[in-house]
ZADO-1210 file (C-alpha; in nm, 4 decimals, padded with zeros to 6 digits):
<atoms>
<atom x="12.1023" y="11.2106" z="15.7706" code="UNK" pos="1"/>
<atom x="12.3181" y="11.2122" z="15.4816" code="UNK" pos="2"/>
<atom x="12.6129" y="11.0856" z="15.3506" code="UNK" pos="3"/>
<atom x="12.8490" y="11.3541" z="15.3896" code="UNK" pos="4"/>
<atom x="12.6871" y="11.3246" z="15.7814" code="UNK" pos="5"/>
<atom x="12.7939" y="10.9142" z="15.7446" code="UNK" pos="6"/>
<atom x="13.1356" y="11.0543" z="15.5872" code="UNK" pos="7"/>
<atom x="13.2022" y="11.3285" z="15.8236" code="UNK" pos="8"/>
<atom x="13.1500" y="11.0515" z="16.1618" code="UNK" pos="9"/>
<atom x="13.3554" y="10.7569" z="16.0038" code="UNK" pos="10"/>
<atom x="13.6731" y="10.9898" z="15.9120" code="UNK" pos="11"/>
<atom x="13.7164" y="11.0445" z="16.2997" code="UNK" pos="12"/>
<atom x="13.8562" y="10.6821" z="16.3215" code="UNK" pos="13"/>
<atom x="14.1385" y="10.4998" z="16.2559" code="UNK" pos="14"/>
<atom x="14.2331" y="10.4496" z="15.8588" code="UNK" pos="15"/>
<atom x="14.1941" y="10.0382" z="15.9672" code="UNK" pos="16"/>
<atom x="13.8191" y="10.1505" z="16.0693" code="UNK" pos="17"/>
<atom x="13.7251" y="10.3454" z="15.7641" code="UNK" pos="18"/>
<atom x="13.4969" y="10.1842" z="15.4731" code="UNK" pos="19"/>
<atom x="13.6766" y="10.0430" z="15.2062" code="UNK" pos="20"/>
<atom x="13.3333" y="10.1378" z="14.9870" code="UNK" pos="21"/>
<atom x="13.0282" y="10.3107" z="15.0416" code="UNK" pos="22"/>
<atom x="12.8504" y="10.2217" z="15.4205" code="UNK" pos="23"/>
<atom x="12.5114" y="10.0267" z="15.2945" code="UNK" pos="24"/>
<atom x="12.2072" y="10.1561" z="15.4533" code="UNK" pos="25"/>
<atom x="12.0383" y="09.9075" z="15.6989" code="UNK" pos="26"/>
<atom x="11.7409" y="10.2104" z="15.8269" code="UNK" pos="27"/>
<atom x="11.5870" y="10.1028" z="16.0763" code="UNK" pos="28"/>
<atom x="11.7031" y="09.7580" z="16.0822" code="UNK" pos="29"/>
<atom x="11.3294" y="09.6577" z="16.1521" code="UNK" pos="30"/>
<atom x="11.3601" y="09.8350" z="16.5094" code="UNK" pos="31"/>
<atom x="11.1188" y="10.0830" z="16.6446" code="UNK" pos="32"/>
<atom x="11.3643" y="10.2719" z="16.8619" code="UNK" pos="33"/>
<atom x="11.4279" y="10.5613" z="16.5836" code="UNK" pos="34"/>
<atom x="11.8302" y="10.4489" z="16.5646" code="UNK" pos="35"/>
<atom x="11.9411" y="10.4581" z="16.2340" code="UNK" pos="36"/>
<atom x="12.1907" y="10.1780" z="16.0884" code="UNK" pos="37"/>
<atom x="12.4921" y="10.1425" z="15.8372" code="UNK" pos="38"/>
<atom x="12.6984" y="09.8648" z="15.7454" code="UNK" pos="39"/>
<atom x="13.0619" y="09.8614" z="15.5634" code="UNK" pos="40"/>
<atom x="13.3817" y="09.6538" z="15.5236" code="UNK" pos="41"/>
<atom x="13.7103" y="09.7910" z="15.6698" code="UNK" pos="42"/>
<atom x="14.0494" y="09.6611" z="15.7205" code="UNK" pos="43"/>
<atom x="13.9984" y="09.5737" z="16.0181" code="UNK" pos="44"/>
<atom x="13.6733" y="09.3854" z="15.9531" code="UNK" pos="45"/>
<atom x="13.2946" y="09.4453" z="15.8450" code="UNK" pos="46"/>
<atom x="13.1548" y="09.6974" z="16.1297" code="UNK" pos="47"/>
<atom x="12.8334" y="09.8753" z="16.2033" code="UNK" pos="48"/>
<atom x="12.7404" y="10.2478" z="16.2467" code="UNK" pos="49"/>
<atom x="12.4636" y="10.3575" z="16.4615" code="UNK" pos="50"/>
<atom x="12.2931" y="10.7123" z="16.4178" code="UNK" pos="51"/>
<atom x="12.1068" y="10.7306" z="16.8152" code="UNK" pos="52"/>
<atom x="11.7495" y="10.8809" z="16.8050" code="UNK" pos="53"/>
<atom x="11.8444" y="11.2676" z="16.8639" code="UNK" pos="54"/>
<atom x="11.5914" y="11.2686" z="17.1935" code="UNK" pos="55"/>
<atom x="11.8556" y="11.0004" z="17.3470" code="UNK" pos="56"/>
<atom x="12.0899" y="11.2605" z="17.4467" code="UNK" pos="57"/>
<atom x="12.4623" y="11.1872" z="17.5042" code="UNK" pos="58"/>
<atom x="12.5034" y="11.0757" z="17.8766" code="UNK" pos="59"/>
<atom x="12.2578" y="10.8355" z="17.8700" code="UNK" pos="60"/>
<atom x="12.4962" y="10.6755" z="17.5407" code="UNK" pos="61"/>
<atom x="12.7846" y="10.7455" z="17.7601" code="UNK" pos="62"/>
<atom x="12.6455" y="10.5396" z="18.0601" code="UNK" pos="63"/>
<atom x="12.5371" y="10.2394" z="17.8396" code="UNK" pos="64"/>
<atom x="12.8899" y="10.2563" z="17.6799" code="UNK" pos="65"/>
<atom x="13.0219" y="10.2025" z="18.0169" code="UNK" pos="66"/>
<atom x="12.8240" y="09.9410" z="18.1059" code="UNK" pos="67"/>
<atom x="12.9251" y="09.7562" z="17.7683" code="UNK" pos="68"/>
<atom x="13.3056" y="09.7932" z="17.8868" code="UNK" pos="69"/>
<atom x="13.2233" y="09.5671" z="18.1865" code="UNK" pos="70"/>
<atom x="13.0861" y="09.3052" z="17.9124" code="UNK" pos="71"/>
<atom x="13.4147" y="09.3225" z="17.7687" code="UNK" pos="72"/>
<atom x="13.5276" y="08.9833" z="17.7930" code="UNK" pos="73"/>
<atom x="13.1961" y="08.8373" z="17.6651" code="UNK" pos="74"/>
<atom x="13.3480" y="08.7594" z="17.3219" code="UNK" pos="75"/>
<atom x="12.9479" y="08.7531" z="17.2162" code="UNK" pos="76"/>
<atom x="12.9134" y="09.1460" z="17.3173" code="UNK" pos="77"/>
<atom x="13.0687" y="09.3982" z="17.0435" code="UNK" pos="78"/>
<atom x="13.2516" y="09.6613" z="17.1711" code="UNK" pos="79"/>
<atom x="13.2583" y="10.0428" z="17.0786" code="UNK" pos="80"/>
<atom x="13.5234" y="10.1502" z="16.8618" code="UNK" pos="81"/>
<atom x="13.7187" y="10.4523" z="16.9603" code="UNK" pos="82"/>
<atom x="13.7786" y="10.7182" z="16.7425" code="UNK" pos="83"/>
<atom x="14.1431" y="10.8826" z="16.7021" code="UNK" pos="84"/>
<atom x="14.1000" y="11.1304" z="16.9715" code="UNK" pos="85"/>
<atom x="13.9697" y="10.7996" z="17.2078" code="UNK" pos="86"/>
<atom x="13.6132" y="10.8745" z="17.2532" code="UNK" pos="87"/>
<atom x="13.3434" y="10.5690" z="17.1841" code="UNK" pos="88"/>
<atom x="13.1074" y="10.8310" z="17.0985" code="UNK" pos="89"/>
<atom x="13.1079" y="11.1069" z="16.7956" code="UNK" pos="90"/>
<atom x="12.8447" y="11.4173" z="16.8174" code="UNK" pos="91"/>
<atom x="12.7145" y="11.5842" z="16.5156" code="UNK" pos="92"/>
<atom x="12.4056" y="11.7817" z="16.4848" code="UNK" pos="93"/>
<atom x="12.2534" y="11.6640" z="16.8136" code="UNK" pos="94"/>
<atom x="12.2875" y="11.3234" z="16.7540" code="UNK" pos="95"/>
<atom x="12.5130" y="11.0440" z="16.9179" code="UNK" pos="96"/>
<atom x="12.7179" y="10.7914" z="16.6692" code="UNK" pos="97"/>
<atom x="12.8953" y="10.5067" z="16.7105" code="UNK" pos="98"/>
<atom x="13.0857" y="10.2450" z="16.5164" code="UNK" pos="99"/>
<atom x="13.1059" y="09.8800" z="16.6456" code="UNK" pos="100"/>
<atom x="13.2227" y="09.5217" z="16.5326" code="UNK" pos="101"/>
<atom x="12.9397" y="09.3724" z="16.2697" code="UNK" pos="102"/>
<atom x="12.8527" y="09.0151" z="16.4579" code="UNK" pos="103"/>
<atom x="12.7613" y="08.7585" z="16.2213" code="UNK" pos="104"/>
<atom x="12.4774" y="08.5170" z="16.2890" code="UNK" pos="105"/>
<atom x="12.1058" y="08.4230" z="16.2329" code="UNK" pos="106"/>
<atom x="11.8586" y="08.5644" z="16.4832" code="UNK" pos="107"/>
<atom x="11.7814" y="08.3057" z="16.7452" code="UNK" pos="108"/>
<atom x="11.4096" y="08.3878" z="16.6997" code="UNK" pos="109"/>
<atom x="11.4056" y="08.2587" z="16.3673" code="UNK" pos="110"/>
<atom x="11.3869" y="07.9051" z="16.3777" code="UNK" pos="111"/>
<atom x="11.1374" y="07.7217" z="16.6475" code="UNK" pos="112"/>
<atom x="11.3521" y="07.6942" z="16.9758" code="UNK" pos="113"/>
<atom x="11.5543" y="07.4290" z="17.0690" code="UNK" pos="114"/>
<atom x="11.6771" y="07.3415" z="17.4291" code="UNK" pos="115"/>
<atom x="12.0881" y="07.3743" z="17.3312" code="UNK" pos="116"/>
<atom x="11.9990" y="07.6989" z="17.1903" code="UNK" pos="117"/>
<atom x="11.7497" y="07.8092" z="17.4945" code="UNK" pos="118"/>
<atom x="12.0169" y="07.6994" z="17.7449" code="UNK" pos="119"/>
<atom x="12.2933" y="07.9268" z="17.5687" code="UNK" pos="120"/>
<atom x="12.1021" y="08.2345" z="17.5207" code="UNK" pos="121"/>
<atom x="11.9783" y="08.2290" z="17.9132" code="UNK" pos="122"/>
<atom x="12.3400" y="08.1050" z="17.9782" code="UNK" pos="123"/>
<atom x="12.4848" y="08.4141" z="17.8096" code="UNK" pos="124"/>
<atom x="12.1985" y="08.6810" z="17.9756" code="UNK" pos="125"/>
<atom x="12.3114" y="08.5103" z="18.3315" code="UNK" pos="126"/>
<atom x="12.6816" y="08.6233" z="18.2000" code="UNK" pos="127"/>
<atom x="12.5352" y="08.9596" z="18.1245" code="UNK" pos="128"/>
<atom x="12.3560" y="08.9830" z="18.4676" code="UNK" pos="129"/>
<atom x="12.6485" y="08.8538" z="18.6668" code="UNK" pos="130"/>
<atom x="12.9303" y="09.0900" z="18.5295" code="UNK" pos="131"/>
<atom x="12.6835" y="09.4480" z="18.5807" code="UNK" pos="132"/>
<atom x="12.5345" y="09.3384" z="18.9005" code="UNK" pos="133"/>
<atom x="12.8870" y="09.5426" z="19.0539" code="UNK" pos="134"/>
<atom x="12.7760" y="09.8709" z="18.8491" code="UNK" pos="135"/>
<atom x="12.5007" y="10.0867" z="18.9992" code="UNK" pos="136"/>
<atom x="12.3305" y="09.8029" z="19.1975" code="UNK" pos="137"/>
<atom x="12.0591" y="09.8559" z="19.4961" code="UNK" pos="138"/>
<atom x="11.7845" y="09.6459" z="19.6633" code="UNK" pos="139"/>
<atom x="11.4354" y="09.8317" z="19.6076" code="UNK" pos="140"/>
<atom x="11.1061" y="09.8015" z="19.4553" code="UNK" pos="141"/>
<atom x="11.1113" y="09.7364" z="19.0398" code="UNK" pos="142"/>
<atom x="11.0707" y="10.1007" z="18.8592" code="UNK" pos="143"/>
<atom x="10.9188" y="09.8879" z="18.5450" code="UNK" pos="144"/>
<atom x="10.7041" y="09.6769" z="18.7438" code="UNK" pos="145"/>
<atom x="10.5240" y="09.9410" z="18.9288" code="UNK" pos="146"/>
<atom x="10.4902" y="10.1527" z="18.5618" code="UNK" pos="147"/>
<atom x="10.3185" y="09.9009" z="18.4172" code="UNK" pos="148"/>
<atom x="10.0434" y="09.8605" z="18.6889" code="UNK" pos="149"/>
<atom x="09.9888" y="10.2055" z="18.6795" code="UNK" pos="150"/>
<atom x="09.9199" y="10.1684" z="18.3053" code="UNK" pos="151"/>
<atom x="09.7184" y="09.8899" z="18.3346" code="UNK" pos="152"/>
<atom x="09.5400" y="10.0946" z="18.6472" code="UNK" pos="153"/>
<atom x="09.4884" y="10.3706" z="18.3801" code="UNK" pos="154"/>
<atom x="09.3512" y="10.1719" z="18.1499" code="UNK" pos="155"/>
<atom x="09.0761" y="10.0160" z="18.3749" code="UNK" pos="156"/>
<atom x="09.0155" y="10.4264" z="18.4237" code="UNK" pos="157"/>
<atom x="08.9484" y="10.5703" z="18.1051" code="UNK" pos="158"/>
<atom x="09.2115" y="10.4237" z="17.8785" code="UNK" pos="159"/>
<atom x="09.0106" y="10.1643" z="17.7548" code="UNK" pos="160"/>
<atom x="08.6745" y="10.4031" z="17.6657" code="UNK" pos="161"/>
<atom x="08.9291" y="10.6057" z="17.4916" code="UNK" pos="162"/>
<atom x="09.0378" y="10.3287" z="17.2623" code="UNK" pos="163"/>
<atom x="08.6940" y="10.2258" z="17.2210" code="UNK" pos="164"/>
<atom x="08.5909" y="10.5838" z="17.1152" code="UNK" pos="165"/>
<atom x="08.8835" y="10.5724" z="16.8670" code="UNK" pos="166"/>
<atom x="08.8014" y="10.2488" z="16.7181" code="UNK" pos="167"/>
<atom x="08.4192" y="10.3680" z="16.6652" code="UNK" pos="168"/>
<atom x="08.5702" y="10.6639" z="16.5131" code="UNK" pos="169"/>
<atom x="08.7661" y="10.4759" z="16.2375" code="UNK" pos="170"/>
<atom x="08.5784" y="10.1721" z="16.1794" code="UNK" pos="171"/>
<atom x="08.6849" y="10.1505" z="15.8543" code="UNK" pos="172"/>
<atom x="09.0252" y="10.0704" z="15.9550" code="UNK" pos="173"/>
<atom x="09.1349" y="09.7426" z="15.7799" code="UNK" pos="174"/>
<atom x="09.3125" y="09.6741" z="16.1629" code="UNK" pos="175"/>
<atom x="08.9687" y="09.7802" z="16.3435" code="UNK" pos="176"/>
<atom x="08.8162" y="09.4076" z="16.3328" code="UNK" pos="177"/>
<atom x="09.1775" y="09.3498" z="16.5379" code="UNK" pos="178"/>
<atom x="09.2048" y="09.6127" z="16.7616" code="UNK" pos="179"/>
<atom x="08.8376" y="09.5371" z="16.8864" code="UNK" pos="180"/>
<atom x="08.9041" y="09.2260" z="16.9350" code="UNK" pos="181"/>
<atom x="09.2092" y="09.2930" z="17.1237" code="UNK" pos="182"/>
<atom x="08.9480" y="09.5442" z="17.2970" code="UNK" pos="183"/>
<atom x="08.7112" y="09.3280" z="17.4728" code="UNK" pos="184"/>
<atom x="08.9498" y="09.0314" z="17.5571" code="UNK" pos="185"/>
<atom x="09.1768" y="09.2662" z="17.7517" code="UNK" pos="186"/>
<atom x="08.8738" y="09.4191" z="17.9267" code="UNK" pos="187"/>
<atom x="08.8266" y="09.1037" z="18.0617" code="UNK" pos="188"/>
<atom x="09.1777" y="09.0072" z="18.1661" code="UNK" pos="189"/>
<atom x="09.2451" y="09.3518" z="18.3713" code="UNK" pos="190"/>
<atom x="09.1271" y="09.3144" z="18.6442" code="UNK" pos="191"/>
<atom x="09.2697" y="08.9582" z="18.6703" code="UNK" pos="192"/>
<atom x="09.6041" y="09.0707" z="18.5716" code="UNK" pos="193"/>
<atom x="09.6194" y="09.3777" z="18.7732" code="UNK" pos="194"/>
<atom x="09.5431" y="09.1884" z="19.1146" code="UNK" pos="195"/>
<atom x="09.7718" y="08.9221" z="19.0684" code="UNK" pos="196"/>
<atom x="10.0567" y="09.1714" z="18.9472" code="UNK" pos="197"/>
<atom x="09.9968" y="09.4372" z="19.2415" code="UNK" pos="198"/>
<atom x="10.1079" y="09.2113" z="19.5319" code="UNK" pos="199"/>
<atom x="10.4573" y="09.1761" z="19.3962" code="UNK" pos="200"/>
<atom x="10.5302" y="09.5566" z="19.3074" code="UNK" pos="201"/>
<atom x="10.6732" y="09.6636" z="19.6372" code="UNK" pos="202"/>
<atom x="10.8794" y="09.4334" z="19.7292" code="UNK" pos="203"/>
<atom x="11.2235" y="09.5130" z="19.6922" code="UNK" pos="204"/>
<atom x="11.4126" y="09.2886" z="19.4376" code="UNK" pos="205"/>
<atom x="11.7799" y="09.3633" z="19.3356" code="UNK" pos="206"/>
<atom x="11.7969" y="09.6808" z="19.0708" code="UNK" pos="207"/>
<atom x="12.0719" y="09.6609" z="18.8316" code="UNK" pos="208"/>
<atom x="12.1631" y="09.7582" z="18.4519" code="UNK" pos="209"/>
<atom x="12.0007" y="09.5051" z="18.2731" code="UNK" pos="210"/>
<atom x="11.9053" y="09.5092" z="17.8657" code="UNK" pos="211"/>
<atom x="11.5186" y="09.6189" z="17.8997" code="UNK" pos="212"/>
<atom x="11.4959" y="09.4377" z="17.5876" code="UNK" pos="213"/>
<atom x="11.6156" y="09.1164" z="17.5882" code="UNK" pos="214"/>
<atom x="11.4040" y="08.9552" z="17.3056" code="UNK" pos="215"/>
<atom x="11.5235" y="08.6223" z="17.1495" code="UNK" pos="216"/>
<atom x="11.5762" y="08.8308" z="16.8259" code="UNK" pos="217"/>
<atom x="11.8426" y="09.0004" z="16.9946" code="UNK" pos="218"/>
<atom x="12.0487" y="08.6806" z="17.0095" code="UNK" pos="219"/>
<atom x="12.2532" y="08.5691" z="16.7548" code="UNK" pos="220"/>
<atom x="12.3836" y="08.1987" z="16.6225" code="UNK" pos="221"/>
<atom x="12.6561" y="08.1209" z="16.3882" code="UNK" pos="222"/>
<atom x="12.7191" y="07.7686" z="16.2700" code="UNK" pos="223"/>
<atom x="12.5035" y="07.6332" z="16.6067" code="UNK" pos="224"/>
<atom x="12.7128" y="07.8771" z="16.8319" code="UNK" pos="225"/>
<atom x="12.5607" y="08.1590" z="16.9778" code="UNK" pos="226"/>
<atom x="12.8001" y="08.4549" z="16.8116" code="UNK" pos="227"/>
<atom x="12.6192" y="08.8181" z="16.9182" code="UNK" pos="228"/>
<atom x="12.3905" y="08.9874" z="17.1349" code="UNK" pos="229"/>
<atom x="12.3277" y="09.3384" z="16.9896" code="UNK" pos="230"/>
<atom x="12.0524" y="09.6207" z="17.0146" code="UNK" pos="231"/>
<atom x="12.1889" y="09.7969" z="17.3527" code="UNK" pos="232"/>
<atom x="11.9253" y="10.1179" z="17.3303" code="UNK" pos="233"/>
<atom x="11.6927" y="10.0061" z="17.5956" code="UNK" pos="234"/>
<atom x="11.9838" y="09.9136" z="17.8650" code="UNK" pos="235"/>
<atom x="11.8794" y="10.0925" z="18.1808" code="UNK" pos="236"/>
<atom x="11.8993" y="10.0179" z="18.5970" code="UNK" pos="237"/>
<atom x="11.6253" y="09.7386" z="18.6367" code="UNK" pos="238"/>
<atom x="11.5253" y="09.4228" z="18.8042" code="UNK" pos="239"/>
<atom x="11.6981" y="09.1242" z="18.5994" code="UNK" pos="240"/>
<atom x="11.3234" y="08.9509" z="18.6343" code="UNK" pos="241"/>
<atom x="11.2481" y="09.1878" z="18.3628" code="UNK" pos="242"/>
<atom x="11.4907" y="09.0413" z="18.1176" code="UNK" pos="243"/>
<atom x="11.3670" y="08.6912" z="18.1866" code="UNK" pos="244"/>
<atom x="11.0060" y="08.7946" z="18.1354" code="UNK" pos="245"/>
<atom x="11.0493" y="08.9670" z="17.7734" code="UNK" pos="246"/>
<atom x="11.3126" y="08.6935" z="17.7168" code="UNK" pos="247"/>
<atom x="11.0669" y="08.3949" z="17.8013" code="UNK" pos="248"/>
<atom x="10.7137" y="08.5660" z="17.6844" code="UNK" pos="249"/>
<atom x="10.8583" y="08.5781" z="17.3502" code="UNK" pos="250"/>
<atom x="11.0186" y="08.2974" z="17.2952" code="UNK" pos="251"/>
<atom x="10.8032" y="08.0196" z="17.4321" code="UNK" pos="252"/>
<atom x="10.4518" y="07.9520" z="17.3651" code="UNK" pos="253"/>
<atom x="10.1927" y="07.7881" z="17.6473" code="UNK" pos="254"/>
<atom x="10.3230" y="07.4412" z="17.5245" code="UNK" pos="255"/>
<atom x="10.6712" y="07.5288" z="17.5684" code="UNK" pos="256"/>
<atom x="10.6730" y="07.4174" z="17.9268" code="UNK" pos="257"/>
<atom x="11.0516" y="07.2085" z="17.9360" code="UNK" pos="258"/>
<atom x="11.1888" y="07.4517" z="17.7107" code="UNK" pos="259"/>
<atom x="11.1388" y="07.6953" z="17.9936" code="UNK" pos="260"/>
<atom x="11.1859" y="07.4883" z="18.2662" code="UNK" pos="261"/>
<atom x="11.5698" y="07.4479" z="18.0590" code="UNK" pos="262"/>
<atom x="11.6283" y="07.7985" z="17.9882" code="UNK" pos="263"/>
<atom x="11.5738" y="07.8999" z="18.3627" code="UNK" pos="264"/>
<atom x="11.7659" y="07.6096" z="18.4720" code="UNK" pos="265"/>
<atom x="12.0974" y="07.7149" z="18.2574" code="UNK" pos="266"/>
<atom x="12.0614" y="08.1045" z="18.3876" code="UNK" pos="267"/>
<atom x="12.0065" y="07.9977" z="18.8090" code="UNK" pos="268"/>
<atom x="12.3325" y="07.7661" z="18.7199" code="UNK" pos="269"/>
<atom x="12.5371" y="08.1206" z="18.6808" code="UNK" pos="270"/>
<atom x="12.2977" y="08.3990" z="18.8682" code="UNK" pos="271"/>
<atom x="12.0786" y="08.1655" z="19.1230" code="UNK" pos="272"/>
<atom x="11.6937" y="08.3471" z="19.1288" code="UNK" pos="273"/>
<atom x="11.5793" y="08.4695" z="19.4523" code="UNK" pos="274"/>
<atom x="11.2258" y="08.4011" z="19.5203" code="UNK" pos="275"/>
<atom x="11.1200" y="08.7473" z="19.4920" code="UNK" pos="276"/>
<atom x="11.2888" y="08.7021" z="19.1117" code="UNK" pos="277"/>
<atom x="11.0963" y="08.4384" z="19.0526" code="UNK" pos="278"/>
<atom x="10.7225" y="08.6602" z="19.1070" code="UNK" pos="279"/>
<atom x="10.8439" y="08.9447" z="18.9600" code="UNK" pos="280"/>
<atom x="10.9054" y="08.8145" z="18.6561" code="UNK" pos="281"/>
<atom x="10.6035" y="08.6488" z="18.6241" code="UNK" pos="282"/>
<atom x="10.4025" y="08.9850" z="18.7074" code="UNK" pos="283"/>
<atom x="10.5948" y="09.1457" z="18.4540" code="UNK" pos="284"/>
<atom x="10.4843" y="08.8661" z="18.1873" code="UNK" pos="285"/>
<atom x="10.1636" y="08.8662" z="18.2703" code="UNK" pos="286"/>
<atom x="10.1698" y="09.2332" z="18.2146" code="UNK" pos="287"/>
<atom x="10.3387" y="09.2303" z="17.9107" code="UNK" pos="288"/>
<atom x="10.0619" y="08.9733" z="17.8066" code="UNK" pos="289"/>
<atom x="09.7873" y="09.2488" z="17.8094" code="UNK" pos="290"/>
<atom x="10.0005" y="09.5811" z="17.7139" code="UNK" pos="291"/>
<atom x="10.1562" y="09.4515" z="17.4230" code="UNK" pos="292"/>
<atom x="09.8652" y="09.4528" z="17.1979" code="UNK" pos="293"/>
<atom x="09.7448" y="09.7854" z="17.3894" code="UNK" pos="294"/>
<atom x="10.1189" y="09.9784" z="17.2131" code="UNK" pos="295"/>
<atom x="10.0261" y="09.8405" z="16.8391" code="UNK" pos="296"/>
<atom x="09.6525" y="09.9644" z="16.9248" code="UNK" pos="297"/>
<atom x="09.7118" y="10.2832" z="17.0750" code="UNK" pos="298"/>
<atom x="10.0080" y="10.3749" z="16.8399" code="UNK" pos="299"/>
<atom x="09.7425" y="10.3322" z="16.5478" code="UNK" pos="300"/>
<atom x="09.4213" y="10.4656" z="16.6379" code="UNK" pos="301"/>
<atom x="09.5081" y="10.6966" z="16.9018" code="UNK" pos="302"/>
<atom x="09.8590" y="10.8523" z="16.8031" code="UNK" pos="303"/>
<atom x="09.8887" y="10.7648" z="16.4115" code="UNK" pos="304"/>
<atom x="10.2130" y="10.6579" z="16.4019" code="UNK" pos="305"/>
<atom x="10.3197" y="10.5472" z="16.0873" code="UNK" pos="306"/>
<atom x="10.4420" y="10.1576" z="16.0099" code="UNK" pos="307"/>
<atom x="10.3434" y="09.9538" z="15.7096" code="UNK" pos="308"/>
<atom x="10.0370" y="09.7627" z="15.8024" code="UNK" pos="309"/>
<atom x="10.1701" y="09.3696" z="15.8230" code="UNK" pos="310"/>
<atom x="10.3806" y="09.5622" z="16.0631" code="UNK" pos="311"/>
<atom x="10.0986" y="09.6500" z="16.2852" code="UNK" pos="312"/>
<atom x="09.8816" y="09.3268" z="16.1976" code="UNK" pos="313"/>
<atom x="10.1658" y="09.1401" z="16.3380" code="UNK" pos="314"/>
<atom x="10.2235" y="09.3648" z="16.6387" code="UNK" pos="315"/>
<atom x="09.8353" y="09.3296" z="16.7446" code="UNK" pos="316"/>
<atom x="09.8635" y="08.9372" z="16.6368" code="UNK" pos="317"/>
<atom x="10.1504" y="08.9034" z="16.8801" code="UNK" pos="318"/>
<atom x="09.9068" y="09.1201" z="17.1523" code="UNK" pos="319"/>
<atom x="09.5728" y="08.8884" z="17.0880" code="UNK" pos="320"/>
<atom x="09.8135" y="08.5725" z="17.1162" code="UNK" pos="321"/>
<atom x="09.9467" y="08.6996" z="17.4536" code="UNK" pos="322"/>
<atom x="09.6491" y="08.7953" z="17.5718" code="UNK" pos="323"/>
<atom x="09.4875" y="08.4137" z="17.4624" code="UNK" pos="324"/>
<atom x="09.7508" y="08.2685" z="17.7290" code="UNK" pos="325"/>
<atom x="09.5382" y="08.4609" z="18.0167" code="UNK" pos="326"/>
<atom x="09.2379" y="08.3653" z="17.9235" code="UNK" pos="327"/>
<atom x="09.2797" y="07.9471" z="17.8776" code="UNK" pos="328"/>
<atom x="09.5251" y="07.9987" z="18.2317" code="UNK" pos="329"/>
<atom x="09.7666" y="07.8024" z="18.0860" code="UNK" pos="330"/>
<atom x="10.0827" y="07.9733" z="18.2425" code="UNK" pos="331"/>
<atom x="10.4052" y="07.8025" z="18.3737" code="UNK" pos="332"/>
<atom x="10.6160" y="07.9559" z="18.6878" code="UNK" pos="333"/>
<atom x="10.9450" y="08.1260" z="18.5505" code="UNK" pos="334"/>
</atoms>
């Protein structure tokens, strides 16, 4: 992408949107979703530009766009800015862009968690729940709850030998102490995980749009006040126990039992938690426990995807401290 490309998008709005100097390159922002980022001052404020991955094509950007309208009077949810000729969305060479309000704040992820900040972040994802449960909503099974059992199924098949014939094969990997070790702990937990997950997957559980990624990261605080939620790209029909689960398993650690207990409290005072909520999320932590480690492995030894490698020695860290919550059984009830 280049900067006649960045030039060519921002022209299409308003004069008030327009850079007052040259948009700063953000990449990736530290994301793995393939979006790239620009920020810039206008007159109307500091603002963001977003370059989508080309394989998201435009109507799946035009449905999340129209979720985010029914967020609009979350004053922590940025808005889409529309162009001259009205549209939220501007296409050029097979790629969706977009230009939204710049949120200031510090990601809630980067200092330990406290409980005022737990309860507003599960406050303001009850907020989020609440206001798209009216927007493509139905009772059924969980479509991300049943795909990752059929992973995990796979893996107990032949997904594991496969790994282990790739890890023999590049032994000299720096990450290849790591990735074994990651190896044999979730050969154990499997089967474990797999039996206690299957019982929940067909029962039906309200499907909604929900953020598919709702990771404390994604929270922002400005001066003790929670300020943004950003990083939309994953939003999708789901069950909201999905959010809770990638909200919780990375945020708390097996010690963090009140934290949790406070978070879940502060949503169920906005969206109460049905029962079969309540197990679904769990299944889908407990999932996440083992497959997290098994992305930063396979994307490394199996597909060769290229990240810096503190990048994937954190990403297999993160999997092998997941994975060590199975195996002492210290697990709270979300």
């Amino acid at each position: 992408m280049t900067s006649e490309e960045l030039r060519t998008v921002v022209d299409r709005y308003p004069a008030a949107e327009r850079p007052l100097a040259p948009p700063v390159s953000l990449g990736g922002a530290g994301g793995l979703s393939g979006s790239r980022l620009w920020r810039y001052t206008s007159r109307s404020g500091d603002r963001l530009v977003r370059a989508w991955p080309s394989a998201i094509g435009v109507e799946r950007v035009s449905r999340i766009h129209a979720w985010l309208r029914r967020l609009a009077d979350l004053p922590f949810v940025p808005q889409p800015i529309a162009t001259r000729a009205g549209d939220t969305i501007v296409r050029l060479h097979d790629r969706s862009w977009e230009v939204a309000p710049w949120l200031r704040g510090t990601s809630a992820s980067i200092e330990r968690a406290h409980v005022d900040r737990v309860r507003a972040v599960f406050e303001a994802l009850a907020k989020v729940h609440v206001r798209l449960a009216g927007s493509d909503a139905r009772r059924g099974p969980s479509p991300g709850l049943s795909a990752r059992c059929d992973e995990v199924a796979a893996l107990r098949r032949s997904g594991f030998d496969e790994i282990e014939r790739s890890l023999d094969l590049k032994a000299d990997d720096p990450l290849a102490g790591s990735a074994t070790t990651w190896l044999r702990s979730a050969r154990r937990a499997a089967p474990d995980v797999l039996a206690a997950a299957s019982p929940v997957v067909e029962r039906a559980v309200w499907l909604q749009p929900c953020l598919r990624d709702a990771r404390p990261g994604h929270f922002l605080f400005d001066q003790g006040r929670l300020s943004g939620l950003v990083d939309f790209g994953a939003m999708d029909v789901e069950s909201v126990s999905a959010d809770l689960a990638r909200l919780a398993g990375e945020w708390f650690g097996p010690d963090d039992l009140s934290l949790r207990s406070e978070g879940l409290e502060a949503y169920g005072r906005i969206r109460p938690l049905e029962s079969a909520e309540v197990e679904a999320a769990q299944a889908f932590e407990t999932l996440a426990d083992l497959l997290i480690g098994e992305r930063w492995v396979r994307w490394r030894f199996l597909e060769g995807r290229r990240f810096d490698d503190r990048v994937y020695l954190d990403g297999i860290g993160r999997g092998l401290a997941r994975l060590g919550r199975l195996e002492v059984g210290r697990r709270s009830e979300p």
